[in-house]
MDTraj code that builds the backbone (N, CA, C; nanometers):
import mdtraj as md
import numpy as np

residues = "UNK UNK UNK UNK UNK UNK UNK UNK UNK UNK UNK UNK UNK UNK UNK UNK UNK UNK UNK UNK UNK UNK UNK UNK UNK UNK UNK UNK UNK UNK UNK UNK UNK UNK UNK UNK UNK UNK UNK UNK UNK UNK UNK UNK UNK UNK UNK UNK UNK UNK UNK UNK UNK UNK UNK UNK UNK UNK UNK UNK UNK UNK UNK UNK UNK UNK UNK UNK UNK UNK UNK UNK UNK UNK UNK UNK UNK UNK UNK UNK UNK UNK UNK UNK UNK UNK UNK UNK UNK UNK UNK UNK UNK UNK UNK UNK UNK UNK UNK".split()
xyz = np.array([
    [-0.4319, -1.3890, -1.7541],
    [-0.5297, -1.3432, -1.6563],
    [-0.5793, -1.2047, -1.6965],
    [-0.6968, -1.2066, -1.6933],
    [-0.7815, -1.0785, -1.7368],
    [-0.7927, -0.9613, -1.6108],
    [-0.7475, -0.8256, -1.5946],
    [-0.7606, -0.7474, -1.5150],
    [-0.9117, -0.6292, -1.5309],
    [-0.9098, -0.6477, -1.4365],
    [-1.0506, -0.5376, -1.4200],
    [-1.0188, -0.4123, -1.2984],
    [-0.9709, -0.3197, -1.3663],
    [-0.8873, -0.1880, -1.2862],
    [-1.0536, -0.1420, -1.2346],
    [-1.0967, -0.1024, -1.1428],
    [-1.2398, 0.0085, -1.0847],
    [-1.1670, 0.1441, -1.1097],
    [-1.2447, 0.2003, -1.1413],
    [-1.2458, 0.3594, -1.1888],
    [-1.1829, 0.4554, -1.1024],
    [-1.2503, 0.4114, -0.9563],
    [-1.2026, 0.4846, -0.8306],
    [-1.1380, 0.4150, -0.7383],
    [-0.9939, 0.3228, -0.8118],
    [-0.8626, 0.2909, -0.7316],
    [-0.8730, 0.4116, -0.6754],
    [-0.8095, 0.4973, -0.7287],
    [-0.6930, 0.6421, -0.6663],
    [-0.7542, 0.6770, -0.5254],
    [-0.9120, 0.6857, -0.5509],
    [-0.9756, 0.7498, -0.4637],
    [-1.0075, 0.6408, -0.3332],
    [-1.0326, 0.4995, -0.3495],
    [-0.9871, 0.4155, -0.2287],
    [-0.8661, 0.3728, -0.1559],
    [-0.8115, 0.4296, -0.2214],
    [-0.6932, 0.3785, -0.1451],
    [-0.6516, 0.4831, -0.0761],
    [-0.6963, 0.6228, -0.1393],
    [-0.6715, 0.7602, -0.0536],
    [-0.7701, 0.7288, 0.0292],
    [-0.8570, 0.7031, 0.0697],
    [-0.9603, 0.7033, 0.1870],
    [-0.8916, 0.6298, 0.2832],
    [-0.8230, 0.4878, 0.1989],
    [-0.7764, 0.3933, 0.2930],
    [-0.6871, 0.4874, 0.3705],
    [-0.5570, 0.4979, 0.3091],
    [-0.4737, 0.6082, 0.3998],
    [-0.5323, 0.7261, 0.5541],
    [-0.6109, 0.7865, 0.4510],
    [-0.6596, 0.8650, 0.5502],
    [-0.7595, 0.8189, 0.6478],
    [-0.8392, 0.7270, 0.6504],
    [-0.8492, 0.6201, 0.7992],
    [-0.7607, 0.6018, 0.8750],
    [-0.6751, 0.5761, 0.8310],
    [-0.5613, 0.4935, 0.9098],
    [-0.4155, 0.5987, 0.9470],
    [-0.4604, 0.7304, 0.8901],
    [-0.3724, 0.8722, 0.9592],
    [-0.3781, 0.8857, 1.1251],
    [-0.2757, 0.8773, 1.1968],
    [-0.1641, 0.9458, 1.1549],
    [-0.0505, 0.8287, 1.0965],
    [-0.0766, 0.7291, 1.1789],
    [0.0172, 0.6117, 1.1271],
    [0.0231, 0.6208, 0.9519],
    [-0.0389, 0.6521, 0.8830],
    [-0.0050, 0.6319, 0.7446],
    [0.0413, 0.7889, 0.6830],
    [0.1238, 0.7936, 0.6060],
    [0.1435, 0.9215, 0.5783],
    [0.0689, 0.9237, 0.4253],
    [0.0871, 0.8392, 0.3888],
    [0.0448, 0.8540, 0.2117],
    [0.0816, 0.6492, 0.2077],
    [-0.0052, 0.6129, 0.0747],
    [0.0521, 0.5071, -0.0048],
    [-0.0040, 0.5587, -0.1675],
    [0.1169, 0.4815, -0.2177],
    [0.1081, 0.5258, -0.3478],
    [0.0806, 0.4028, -0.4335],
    [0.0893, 0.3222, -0.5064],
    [0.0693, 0.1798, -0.5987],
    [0.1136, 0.2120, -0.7480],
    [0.1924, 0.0927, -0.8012],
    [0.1618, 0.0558, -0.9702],
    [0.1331, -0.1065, -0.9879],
    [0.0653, -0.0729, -1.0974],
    [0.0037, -0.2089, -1.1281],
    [0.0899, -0.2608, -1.2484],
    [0.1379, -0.3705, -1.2360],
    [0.1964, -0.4097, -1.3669],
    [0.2152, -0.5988, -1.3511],
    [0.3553, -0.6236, -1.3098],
    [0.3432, -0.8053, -1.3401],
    [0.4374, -0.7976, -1.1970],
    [0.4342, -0.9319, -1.1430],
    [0.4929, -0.9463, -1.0362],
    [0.6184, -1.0527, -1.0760],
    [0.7230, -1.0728, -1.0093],
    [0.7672, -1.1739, -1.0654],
    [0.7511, -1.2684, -1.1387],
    [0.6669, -1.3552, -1.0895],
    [0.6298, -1.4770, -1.2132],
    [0.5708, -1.4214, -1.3550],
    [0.5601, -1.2764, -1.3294],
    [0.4676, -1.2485, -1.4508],
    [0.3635, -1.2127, -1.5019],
    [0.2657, -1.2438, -1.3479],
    [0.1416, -1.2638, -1.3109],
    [0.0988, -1.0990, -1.2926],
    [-0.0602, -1.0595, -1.3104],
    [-0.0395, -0.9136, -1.2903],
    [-0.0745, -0.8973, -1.2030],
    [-0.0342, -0.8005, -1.1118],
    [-0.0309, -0.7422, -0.9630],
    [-0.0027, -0.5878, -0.9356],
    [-0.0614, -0.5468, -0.8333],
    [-0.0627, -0.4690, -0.7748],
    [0.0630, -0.4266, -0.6356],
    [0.1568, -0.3081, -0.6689],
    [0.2767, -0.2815, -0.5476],
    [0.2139, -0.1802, -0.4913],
    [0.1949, -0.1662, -0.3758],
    [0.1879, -0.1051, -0.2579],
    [0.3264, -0.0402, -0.1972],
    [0.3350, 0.1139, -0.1990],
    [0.4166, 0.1550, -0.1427],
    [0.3691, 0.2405, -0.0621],
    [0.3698, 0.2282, 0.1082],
    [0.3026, 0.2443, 0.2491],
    [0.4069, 0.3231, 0.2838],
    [0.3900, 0.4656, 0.2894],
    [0.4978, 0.5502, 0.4146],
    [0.4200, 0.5738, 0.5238],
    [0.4844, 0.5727, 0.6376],
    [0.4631, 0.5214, 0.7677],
    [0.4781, 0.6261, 0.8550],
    [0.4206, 0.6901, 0.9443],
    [0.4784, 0.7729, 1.0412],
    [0.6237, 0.7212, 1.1126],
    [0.7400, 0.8113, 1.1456],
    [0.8026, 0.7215, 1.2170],
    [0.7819, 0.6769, 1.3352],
    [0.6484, 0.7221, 1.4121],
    [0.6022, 0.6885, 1.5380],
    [0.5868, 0.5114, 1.4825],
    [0.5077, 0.5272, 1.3867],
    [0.4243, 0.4090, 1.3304],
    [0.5752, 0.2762, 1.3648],
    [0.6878, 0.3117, 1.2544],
    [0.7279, 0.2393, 1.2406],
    [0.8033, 0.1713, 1.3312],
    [0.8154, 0.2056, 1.4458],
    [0.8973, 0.1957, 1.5915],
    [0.8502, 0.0550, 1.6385],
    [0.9594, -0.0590, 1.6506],
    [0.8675, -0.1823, 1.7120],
    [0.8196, -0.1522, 1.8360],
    [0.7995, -0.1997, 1.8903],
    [0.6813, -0.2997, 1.8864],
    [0.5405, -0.2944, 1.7934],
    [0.5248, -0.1583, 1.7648],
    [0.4547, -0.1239, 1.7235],
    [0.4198, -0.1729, 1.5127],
    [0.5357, -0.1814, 1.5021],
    [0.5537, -0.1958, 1.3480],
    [0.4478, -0.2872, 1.2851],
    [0.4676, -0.4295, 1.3285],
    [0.3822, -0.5592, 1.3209],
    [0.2356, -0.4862, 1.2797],
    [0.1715, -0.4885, 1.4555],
    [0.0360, -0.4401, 1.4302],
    [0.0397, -0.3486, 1.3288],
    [0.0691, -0.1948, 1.3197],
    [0.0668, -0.1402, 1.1759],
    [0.0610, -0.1676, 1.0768],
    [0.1315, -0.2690, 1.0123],
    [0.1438, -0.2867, 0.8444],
    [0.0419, -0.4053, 0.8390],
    [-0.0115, -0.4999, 0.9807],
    [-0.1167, -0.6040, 0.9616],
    [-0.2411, -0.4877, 0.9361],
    [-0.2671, -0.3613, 1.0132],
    [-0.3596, -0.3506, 0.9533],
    [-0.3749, -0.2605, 0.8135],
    [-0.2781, -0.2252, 0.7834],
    [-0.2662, -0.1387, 0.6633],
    [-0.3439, -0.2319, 0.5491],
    [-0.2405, -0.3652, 0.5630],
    [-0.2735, -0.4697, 0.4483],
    [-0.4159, -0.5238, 0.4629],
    [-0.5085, -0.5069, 0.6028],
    [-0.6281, -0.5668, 0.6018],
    [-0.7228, -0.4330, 0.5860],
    [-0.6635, -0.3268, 0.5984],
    [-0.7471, -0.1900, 0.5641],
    [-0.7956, -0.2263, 0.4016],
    [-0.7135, -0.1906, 0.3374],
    [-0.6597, -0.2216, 0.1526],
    [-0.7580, -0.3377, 0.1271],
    [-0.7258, -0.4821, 0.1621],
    [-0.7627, -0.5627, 0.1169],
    [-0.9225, -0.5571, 0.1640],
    [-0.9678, -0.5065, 0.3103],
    [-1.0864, -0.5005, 0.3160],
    [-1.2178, -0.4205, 0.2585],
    [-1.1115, -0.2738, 0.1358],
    [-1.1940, -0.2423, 0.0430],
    [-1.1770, -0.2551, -0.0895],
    [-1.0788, -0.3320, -0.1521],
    [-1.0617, -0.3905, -0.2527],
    [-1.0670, -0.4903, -0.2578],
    [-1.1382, -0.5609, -0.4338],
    [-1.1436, -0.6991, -0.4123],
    [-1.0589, -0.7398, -0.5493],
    [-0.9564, -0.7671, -0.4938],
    [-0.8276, -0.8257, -0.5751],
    [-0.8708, -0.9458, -0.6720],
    [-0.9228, -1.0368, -0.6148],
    [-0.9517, -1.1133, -0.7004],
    [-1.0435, -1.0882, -0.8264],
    [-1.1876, -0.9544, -0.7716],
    [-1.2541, -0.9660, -0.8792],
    [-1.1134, -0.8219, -1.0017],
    [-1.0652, -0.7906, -0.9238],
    [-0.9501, -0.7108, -1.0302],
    [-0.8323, -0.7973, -1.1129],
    [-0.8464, -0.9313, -1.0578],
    [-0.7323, -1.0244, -1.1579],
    [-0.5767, -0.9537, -1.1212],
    [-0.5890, -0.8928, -0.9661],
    [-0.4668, -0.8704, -0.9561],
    [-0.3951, -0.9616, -0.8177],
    [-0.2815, -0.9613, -0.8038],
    [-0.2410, -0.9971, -0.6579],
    [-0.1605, -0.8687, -0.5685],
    [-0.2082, -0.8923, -0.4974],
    [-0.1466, -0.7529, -0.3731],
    [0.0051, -0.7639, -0.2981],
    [0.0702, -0.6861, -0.3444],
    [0.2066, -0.6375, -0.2511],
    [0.2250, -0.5406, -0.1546],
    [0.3228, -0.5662, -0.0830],
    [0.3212, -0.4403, -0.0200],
    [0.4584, -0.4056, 0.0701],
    [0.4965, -0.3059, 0.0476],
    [0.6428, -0.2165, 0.0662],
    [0.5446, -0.0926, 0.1722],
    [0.6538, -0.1043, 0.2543],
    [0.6325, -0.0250, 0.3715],
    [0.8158, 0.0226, 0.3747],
    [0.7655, 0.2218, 0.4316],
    [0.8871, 0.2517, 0.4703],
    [0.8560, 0.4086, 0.5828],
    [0.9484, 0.4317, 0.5987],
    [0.8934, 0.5280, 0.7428],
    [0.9299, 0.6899, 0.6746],
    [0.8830, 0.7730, 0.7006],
    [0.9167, 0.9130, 0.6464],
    [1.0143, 0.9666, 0.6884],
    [1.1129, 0.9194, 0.7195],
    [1.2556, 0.9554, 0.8054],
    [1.3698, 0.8654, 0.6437],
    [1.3019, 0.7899, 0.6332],
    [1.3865, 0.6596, 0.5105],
    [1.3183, 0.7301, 0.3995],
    [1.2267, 0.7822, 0.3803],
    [1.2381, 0.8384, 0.2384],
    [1.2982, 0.9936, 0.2228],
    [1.3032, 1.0508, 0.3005],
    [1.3757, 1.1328, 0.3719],
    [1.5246, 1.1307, 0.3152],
    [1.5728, 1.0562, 0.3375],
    [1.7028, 0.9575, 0.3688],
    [1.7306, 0.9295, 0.2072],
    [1.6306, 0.8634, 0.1908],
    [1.6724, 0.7915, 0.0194],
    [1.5882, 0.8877, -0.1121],
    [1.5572, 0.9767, -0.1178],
    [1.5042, 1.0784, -0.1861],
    [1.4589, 1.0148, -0.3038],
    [1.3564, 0.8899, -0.2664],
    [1.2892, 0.7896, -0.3916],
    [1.1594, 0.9051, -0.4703],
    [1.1688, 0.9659, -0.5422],
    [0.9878, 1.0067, -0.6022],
    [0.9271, 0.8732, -0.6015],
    [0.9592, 0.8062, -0.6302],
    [0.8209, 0.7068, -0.6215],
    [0.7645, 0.6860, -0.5451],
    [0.8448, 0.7082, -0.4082],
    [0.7695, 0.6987, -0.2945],
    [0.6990, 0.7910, -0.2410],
])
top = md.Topology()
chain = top.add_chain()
for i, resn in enumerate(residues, 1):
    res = top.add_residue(resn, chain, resSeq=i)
    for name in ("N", "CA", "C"):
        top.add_atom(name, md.element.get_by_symbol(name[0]), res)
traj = md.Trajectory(xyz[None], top)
């Protein structure tokens, strides 16, 4: 499968975030192969911890993933979309840089 990266990922997906502030604190992404192999796109979503509190959680990450997907078009990028969500209290907690 042939990938077609757009020039200004970095800069949509920072817009995406910052729409969707305060609930979003940052997301970050790498693009590489997904399990099967296939190439894809990971989504890593830190979350306010207001955000992440159920009831509330659900709605949040439905629209994170329809924020993203509603300004990227995955398919014409030959990628498939993931996505990892975690709350700023858990990265906090687990002192990931990647996240």
């Amino acid at each position: 499968m042939h990938t077609h990266i757009p020039t200004d990922l970095a800069a949509a997906v920072g817009a995406v975030a910052k729409s969707l502030a305060p609930d979003v604190a940052r997301i970050r992404y790498t693009i590489g192969d997904d399990w099967s192999g296939r190439p894809a796109i990971h989504f890593r979503v830190v979350l306010s911890d207001d955000a992440s509190q159920r009831p509330k959680l659900p709605a949040v990450t439905n629209r994170v993933e329809a924020a993203i997907r509603g300004r990227l078009d995955f398919g014409a990028m030959g990628l498939l979309d993931y996505y990892n969500f975690r709350s700023e209290s858990e990265c906090v907690v687990l002192k990931d840089e990647d996240w």
